[in-house]
N, C-alpha and C positions, 0 to 999 in steps of 0.2 A: 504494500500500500504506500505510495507517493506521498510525501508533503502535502503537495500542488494539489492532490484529489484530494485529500482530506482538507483540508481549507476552501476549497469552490463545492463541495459539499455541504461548506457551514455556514457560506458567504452569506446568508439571508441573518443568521444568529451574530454573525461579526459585522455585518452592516447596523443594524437593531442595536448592538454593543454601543457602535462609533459615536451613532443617534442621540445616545443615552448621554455620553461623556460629557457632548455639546450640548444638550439643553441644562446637564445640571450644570456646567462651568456656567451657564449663562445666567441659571437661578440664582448661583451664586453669587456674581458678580453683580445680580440686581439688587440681591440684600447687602452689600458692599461688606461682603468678607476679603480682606486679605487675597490681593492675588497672589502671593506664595505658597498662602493655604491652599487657594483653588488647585493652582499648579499641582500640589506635593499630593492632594486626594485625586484627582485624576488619573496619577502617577501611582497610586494606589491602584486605583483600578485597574487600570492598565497591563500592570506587571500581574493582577490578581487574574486577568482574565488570559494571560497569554498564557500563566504558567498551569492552569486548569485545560489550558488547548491542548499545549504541547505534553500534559500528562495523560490526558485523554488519547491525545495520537499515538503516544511511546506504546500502552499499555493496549492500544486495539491492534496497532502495526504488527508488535513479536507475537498478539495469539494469531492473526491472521496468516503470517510467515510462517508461524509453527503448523499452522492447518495445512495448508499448501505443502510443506515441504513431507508433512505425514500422508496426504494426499499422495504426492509421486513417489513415494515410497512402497507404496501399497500394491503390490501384482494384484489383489480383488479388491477393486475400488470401493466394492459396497459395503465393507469393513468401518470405513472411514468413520461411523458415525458412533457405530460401539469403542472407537479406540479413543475419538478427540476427546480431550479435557473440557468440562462445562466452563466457560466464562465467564468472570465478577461481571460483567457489563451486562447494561440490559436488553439493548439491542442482540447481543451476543447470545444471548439464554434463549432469546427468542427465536434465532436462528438454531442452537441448539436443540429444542424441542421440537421445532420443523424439521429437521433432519432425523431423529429416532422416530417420529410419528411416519417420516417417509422411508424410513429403513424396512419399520414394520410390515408398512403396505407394500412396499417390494418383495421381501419375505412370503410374506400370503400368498401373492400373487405366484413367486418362483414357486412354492410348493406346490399350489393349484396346476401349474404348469408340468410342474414334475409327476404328477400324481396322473394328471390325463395323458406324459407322455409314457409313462410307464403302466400305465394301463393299455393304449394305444399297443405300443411293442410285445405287451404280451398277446393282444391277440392276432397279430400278426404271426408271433410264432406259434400260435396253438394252430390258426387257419394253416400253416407251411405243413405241421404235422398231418392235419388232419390230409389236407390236399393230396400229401404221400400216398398215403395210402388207394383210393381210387388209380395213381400214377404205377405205383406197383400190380393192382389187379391188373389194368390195360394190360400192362406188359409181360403178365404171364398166359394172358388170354389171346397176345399174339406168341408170345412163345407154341404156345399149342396150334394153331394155324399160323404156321407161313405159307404166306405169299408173296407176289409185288404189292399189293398193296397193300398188306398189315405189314409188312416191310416200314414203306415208307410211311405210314403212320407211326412205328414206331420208333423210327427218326426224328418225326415230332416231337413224340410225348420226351426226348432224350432233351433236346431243348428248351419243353416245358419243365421241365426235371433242371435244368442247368440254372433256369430262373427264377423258379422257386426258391434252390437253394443259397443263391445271390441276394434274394429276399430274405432268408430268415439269418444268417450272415450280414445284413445291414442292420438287420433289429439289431444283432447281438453286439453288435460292434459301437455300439453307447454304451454298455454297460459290459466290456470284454470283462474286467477283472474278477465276473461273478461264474463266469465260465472260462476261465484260464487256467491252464494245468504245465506245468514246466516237466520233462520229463528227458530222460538222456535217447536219443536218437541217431540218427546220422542222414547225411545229403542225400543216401540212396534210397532208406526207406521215403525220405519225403517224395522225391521225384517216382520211385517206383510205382507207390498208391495213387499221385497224381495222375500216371501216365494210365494206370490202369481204370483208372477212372473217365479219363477220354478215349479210351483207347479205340472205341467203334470211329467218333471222327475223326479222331488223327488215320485211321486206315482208309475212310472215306473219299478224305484228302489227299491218299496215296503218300504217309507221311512217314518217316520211316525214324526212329529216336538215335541219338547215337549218345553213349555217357563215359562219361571221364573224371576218373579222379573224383569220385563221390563216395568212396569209404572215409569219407569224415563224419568224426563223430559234434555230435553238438548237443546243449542242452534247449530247447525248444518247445510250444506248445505244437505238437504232432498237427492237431487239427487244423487248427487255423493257418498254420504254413502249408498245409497240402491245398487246401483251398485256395490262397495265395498262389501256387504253383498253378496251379489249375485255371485261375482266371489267364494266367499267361498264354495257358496251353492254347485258352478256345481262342483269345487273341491271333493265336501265332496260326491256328487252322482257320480263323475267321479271312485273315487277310492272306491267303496261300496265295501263289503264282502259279499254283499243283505242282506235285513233285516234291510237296513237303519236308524239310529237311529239319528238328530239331534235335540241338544240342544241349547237352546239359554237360556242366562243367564245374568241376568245385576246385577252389582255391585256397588256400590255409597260411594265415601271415601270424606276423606275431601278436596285432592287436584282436583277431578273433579268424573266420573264414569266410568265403565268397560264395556263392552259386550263380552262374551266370547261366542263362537260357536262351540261344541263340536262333533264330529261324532266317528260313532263306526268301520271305513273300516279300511285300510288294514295298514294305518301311514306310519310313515318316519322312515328311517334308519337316529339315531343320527350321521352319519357322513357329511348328507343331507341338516341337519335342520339349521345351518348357512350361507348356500348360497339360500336357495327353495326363496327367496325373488329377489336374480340375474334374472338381465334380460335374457333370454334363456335358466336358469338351470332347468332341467328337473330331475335330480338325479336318483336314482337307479330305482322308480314308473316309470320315463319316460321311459327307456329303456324297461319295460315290458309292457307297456301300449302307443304304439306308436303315440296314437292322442295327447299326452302332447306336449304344444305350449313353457313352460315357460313363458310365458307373463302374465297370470291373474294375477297373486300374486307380479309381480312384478309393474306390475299398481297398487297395493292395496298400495303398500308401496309408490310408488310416490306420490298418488293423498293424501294420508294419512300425509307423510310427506310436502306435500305441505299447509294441511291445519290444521299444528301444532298439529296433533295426533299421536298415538303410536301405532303400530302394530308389534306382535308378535305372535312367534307359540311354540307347546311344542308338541311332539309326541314318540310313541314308536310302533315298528312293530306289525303290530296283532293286536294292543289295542286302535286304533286309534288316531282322532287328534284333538288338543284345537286350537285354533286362537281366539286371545286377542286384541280389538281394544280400546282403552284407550283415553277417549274424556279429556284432561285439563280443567282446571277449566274456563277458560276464554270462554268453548263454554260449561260448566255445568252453569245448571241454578237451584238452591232449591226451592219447592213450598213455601213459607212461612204458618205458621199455624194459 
């Protein structure tokens, strides 16, 4: 808080002051007191109303600075109101019980919010369960007649099946830590379950796996990285050139290990490859390939960044695409020899 504001803030009380000085010097001076008197009570006043300003301003300036400065201090802004000190002043109290009264009704409000989203999420995933199941008869009911076309219905339902589980996988990824399980693993089991989990379209696609260097061990939640793996997978056969070509590759450094998943389709335009992680961006692929959702790769990055890993991608048109999922060291585990 400025000087300068706090004085043009009061100009109407220090003009009113000034008013005052001049008609009692003049009272005075009409009942013929002493102008030294008049002078020396002026002088009185004066110093009485400057040093009332300036004690005024010192004492609102430092609570003000102090608010402010606990204010930027604060990663959860909405803290701000349980933590500041009540102030002697009364404009100040006044402010302060506007702010708990409004902390309150924020609170209400977040939990109302919380309460319908988490009601919301659940019956999303009760409907994902439920959904299953009919998705499972279909496909035993074509298992028992094949044809061409219980074939290619059940090509479908493999899609509807891909996006359901994308759906109950988004619910769960607001509230991963209630369904997180850290467990010792390795890059093979992950990639293995994934691949066998696409495995009708990666053949569809005429795709062929090739893996390297994936007896590493890690410590990981199993599920949610095969899922990860997996939205790569239908990526990397979404956008084939045919003739499918996925790599999988694992790296081992000293601050934890890599898994790199390479394909040979049609890649990203570099001007692409800094948002393809946004929720909803589809980039130039999407516009030519209208089943693109933006959401797979954007779940990768959330559930990734939720469970302190690193994902990245690197691509060029025509030559395909790498995606790099980078486990730290605190979920890499070294066999000992």
């Amino acid at each position: 808080m400025k000087l300068t504001d706090y004085l043009l803030d009061r100009i109407f009380s220090i003009i009113a002051f000034f008013t005052a000085v001049i008609f009692s010097a003049g009272i005075l001076w009409i009942v013929e007191l002493r102008n030294e008197f008049i002078v020396l009570v002026e002088v009185i006043f004066c110093i009485s109303f400057l040093l009332s300003l300036l004690w005024d301003y010192a004492r609102k300036r430092k609570y003000y600075h102090a608010l402010w400065t606990l204010f930027d201090k604060l990663d959860d802004k909405t803290l701000l109101a349980e933590l500041v000190e009540k102030p002697g002043f009364l404009d100040g109290k006044l402010l302060f019980q506007i702010l708990r009264h409004t902390n309150k009704h924020m609170n209400d409000k977040l939990a109302e919010a919380y309460a319908a989203n988490q009601e919301y999420r659940e019956y999303v995933e009760m409907w994902v369960h439920e959904i299953k199941t009919p998705i499972t008869s279909a496909h035993l009911i074509i298992e028992n007649d094949k044809n061409i076309s219980t074939i290619r219905i059940d090509d479908e339902l493999n899609k509807i099946d891909h996006f359901v589980e994308q759906a109950l996988f988004y619910a769960r990824s607001t509230a991963l830590e209630k369904d997180f399980k850290i467990e010792k693993t390795t890059l093979k089991v992950l990639v293995h379950e994934a691949v066998k989990n696409y495995s009708k379209q990666i053949i569809t696609a005429g795709g062929k796996p090739v893996f390297e260097n994936l007896d590493i061990p890690v410590f990981a939640d199993r599920k949610w990285c095969v899922f990860i793996v997996g939205q790569i997978i239908a990526n990397s056969v979404k956008y084939t050139n045919g003739g499918l070509l996925l790599t999988f590759e694992g790296t081992a450094f000293d601050g934890g290990c890599c898994l790199s998943i390479s394909d040979n389709g049609i890649g990203i335009a570099a001007a692409d490859i800094p948002r393809i992680f946004d929720k909803g961006f589809t980039g130039e692929n999407g516009r030519k390939y209208k089943k693109s959702t933006g959401i797979g790769l954007y779940l990768c990055r959330k559930l990734c960044d939720k469970m302190n890993m690193e994902i990245s991608a690197a691509s060029n048109l025509q030559c395909g695409t790498t995606i790099k999922i980078t486990f730290p060291k605190d979920h890499f585990y070294f066999e000992q020899a």
